[in-house]
N, C-alpha and C positions, 0 to 999 in steps of 0.2 A: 239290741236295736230291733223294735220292730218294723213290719213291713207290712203293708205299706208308710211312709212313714204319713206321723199326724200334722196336721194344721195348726200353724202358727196360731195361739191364742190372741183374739182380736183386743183386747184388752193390750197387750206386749207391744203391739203393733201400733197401737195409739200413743202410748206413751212413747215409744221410739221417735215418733212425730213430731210430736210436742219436744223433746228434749232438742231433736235437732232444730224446731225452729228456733226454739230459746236460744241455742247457739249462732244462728246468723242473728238475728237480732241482734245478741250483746256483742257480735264480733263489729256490727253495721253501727253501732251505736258508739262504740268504743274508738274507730275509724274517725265518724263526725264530728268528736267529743277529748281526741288525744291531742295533747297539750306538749309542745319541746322550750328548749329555752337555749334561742342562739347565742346568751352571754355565757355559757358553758366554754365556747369555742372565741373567743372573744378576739383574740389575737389572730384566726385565719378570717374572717370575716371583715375585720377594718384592715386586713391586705387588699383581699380580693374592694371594698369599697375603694379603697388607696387608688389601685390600679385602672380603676372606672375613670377616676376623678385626673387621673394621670393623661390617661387619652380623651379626657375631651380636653386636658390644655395641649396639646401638643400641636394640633393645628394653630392655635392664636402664637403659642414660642416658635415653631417652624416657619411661620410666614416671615415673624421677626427675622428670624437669621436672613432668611430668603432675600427678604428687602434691604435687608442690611449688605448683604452678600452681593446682588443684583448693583447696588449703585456702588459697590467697591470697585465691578466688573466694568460698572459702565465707567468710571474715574479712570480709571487704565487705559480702555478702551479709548475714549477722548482726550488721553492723554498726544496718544500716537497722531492723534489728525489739529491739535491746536499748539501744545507748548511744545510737543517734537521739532517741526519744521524750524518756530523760532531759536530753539535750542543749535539746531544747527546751523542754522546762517550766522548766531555769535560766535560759533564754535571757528566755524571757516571763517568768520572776520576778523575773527583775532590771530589766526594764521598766516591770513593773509598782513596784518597788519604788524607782523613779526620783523620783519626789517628794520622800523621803526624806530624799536626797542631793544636796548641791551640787557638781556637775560641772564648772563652770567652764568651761565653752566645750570641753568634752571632747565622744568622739561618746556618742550616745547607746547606741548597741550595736558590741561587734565586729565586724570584717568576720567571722568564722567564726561568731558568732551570726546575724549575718542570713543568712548562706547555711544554717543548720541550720533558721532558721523557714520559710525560704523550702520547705524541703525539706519541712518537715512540712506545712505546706500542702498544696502539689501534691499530697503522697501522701490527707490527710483528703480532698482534692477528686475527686481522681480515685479513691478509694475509694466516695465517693459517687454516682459517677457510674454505677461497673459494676454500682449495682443495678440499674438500669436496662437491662441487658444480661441476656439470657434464657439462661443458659448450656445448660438442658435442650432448649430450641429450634433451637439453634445445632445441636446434636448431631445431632437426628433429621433435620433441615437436609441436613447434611453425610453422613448414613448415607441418603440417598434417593439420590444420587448414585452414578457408576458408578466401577469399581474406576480404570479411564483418568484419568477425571475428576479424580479424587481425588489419583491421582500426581503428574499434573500440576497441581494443585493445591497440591502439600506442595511440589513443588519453588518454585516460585512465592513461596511462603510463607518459605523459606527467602532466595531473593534479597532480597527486601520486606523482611526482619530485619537484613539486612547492611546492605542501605541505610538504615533506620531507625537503627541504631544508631552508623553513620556520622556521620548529621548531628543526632541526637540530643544527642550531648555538646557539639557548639557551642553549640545551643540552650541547654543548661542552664549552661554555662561563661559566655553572653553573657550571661543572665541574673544572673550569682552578679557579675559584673563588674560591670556596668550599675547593678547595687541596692548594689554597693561601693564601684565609682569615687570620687576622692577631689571634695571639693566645689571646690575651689581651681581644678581642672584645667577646662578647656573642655571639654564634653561634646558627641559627634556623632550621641548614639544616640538610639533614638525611645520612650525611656523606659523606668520597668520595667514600668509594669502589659502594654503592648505584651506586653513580651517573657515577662512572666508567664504570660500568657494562652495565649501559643507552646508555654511549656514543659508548662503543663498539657494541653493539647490532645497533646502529643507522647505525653505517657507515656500518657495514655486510650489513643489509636490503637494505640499499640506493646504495652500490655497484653493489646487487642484482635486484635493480630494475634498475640499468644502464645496465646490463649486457643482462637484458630481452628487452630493448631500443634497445642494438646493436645484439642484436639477430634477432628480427624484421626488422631492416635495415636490415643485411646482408642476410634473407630471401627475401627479394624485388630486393636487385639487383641479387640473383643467380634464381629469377625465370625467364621464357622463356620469357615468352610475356609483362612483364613489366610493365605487367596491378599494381599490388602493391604499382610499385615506385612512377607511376603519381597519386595514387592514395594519397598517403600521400606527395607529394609536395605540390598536390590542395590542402591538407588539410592548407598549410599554404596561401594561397586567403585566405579561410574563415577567416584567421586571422583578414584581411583587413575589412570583414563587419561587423564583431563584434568591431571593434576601430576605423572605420575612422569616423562613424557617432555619435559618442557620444562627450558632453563635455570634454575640458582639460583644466587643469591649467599648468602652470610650472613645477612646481612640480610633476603633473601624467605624464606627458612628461618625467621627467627624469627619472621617474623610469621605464616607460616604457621603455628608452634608456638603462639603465643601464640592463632591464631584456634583450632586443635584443643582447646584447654586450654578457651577458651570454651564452644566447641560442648557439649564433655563436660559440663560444669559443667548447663548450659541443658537437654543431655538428661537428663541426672539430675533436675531438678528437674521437668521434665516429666513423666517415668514417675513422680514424686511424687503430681502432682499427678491423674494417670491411676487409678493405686492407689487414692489418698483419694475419686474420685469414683465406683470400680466396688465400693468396701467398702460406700460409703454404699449401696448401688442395695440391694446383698446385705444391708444391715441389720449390716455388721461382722461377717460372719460369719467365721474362722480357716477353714475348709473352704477358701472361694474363693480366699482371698490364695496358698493354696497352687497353686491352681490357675493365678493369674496370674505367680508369679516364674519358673516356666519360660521363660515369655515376657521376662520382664523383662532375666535372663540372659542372654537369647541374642540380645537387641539392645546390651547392655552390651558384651558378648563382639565382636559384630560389630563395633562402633564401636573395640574395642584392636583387634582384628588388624585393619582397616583403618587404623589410624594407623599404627602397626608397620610393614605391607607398604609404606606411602608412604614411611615417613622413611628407611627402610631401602633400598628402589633409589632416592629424588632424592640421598641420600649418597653411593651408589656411584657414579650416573652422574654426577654434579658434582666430585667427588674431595675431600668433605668428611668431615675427620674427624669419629667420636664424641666427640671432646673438647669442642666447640662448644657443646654442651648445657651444657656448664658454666660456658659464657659465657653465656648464656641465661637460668640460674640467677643466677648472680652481679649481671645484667641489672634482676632482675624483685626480688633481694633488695636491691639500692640504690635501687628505687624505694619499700619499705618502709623502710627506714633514716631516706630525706632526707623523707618526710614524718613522722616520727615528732621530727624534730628541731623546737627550743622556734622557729627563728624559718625555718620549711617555706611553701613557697608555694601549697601545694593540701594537699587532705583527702583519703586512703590512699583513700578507695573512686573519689576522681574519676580519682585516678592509676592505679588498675587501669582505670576504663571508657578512659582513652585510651590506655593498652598493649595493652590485649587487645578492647577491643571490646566489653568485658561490662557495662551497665550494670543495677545493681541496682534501681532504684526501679520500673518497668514490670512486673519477675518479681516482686517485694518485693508489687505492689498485686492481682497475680492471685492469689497464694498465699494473701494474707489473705483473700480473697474465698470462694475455693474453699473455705477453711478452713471460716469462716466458714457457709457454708449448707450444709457437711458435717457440722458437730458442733451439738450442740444444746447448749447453754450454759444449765444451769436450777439454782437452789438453790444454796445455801451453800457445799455438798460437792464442785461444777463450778465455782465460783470458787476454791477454793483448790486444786483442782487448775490451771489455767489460771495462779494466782501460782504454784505451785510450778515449772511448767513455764516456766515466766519466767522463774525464778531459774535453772534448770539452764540457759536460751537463752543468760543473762547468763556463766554460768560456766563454758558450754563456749566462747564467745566473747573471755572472758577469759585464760583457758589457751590456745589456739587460736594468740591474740598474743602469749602469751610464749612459746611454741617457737618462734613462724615468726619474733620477732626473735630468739631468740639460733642459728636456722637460720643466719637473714639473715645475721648477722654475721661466723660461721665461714664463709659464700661470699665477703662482700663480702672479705675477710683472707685467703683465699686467692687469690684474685682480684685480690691488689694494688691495691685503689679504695678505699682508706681517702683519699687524699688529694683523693679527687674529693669526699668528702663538705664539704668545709670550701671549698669553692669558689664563691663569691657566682655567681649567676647574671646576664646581662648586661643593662645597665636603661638606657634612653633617657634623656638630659639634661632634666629639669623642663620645660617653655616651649618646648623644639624639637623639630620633626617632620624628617623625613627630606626628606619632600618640599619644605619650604626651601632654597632654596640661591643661597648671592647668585653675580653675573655674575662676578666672578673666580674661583672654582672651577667656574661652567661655562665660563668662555677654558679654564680648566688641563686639563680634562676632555675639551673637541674636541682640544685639541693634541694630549694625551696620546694618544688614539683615532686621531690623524690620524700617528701617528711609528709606532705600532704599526700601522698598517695598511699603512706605507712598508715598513716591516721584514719584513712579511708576504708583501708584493708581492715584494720584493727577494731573499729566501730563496726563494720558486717556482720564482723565473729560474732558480736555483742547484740547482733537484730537489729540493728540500727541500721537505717535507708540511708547513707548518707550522702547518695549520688544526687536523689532527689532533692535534697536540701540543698545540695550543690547547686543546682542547674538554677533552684527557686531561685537562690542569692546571684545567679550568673546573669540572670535575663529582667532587668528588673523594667517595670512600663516604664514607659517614654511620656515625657511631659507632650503637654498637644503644643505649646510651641517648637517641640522639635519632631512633630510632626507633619511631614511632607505630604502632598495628594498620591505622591506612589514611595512612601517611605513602608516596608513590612513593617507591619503592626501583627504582633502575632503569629501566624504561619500565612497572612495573606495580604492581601492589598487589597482596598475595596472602592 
């Protein structure tokens, strides 16, 4: 090597140049000019279109359930304030009119009339009881309070309802049993006034804790700055990140749906009751109302496109179709059907409170209430308006059930479940419990357990899983009509 070393020949140095620009060129060339072909991948591609095509219907099937859901809620709902009452003045007339009549060792009342007095009770009792509750006190209560406070608070209020309404319909389902039970049978329960007293005390509280719900709303929208109201709208986003990234099945999906259908139902009737008690404040004036539906809308509003944006990615990421909704439907329209039938084992509004979670008689005693010390009821010309308004309760009630049955039955017919309707339900033998069982079917019982547990042992040896297999055949999904609003589905309730 000599030294100093020499200079690069300018000629070397040229052509280096040139080669590398030839190379951007043909690289820049080849870039604007490279050709792919997405029928290569044919089958990920009409997924990925599928599931596009999937969530823009989910909003037009969602709204359907919703609407369908909403007037099933509201048919129950209006059950309680039109054919209730008359249900039980026949109930008690025909009691009364038991003298009359030689019975013959017949019962004295049906089991559906006792469970309709039982109902009118509860509600005259705990109607009486919420006079005693200060609703104008409650309010300025709740508005001394800080805006933190109050969120947390609504959330709160929100759990406490779900848990309420959970064990609420046992209560009044042990109750409706307990006071029907047959007399024949051995009885294990600790009576009905017991359980009377349970149910009454349930729907006070659960009233109670609605009433503390629409007190918190109607504090958000009479405060200035409005900071309250967005504050628990947003609360319902966070619904979205707690559901849209976890596993679903079918089944959690509808109970999920069935609980949204609730919810809606409950906030409508809320913002009802919010309304009727900021008209009375203002004296009924048409000015104000105007002034509140802005408000009103745009928690209505919030509450669809958070349902929307949920059902809409838990579909996508679980890879369930929109057609599902109309299992859903079909679902919710055989549970009106089989109670409309002459020999039905429950009454339409208990069958929504344990599909959906929505029980009407707690909303049913706050609205009367509300009602009540909002309108002043004086003179001839205020009672026949209050009949009149009866009648239309009565005959929008009426009509109301004759679409949503022959809705019903165009799902249930497309849906293929006509033959489920004719299907006796399954009923324990008179005089035997399960928990009897004599010592030859416990020998037959250990064996059995003892040759499957050989079998078990002996397929391991061989590599064989065969716990897994086990447990696959041990737990098998649950049809959605024997799904409940808080029945586990899975490892959760949703």
């Amino acid at each position: 090597m000599t030294w100093p070393p020499q200079s690069p020949d300018l000629n070397q140095l040229r052509w280096f140049g040139m080669s590398w620009t030839a190379d951007i060129c043909e690289n820049s060339f080849k870039s604007l000019t490279r050709g792919y072909f997405l029928e290569h991948n044919e089958a990920k591609y009409t997924e990925r279109r599928e599931r596009v095509y999937t969530c823009m219907r989910i909003p037009r099937e969602l709204e359907k359930l919703m609407i369908f859901g909403f007037f099933l809620c509201l048919d129950a709902f209006l059950y309680v304030f039109t054919l209730l009452p008359l249900r039980v003045l026949l109930a008690l007339l025909h009691l009364l009119t038991l003298p009359c009549c030689n019975l013959g060792g017949l019962r004295l009342l049906q089991p559906a009339q006792v469970c309709d007095i039982m109902k009118g009770l509860i509600m005259v009792l705990c109607y009486s009881m919420m006079h005693y509750v200060d609703y104008s006190m409650m309010y300025h209560l709740i508005r001394g309070q800080s805006v933190i406070k109050l969120y947390i608070i609504y959330n709160m209020l929100q759990v406490a309802d779900r848990l309420f309404s959970s064990f609420g319909q046992d209560i009044l389902d042990a109750l409706y049993w307990t006071a029907t039970e047959p007399k024949e049978r051995k009885r294990d329960s600790i009576g009905v006034i017991p359980h009377f007293i349970m149910a009454v005390f349930y729907v006070f509280l659960h009233a109670i804790l609605i009433m503390v719900q629409a007190s918190t709303l109607n504090v958000a929208f009479n405060s200035h700055n409005k900071s309250l109201l967005t504050i628990m709208m947003s609360n319902n986003f966070v619904e979205i990140k707690g559901s849209v990234f976890k596993k679903f099945e079918k089944n959690n999906l509808f109970q999920m749906s069935n609980s949204d259908i609730k919810e809606r139902f409950t906030s409508y009737v809320l913002l009802l009751i919010v309304c009727l008690r900021n008209m009375e404040q203002f004296s009924w004036s048409p000015d104000h109302l105007w002034v509140l539906l802005p408000d009103v809308f745009m928690v209505i509003a919030s509450e669809i496109a958070v349902d929307v944006i949920k059902h809409a990615f838990i579909t996508k990421f679980n890879e369930i179709t929109a057609d599902v909704y109309s299992e859903y439907r079909a679902s919710l329209a055989f549970d009106l059907i089989s109670c409309r039938q002459k020999n039905a084992c429950t009454d339409y509004s208990d069958s929504v409170a344990r599909r959906m979670g929505f029980i009407p008689l707690p909303l049913a005693v706050l609205l009367i209430r509300v009602v009540m010390s909002s309108v002043n009821v004086q003179g001839a010309l205020s009672y026949s308006c209050v009949s009149l308004f009866y009648m239309g309760m009565v005959t929008l009630k009426v009509l109301n059930s004759i679409v949503l049955l022959g809705k019903s039955c165009v799902y249930v017919k497309r849906a293929n479940m006509e033959d489920k309707l004719f299907e006796k339900p399954p009923t324990a033998a008179p005089g035997k419990t399960p928990s009897r069982t004599s010592k030859t079917s416990r020998y037959l019982l250990l064996s059995t357990l003892l040759n499957r547990l050989a079998a078990i042992t002996s397929l391991s040896l061989l590599g064989y899983d065969a716990t897994s297999t086990e447990l696959k055949h041990r737990t098998p999904k649950k049809d959605l009509l024997d799904v409940d609003r808080f029945t586990i589905c899975g490892n959760r309730i949703d």
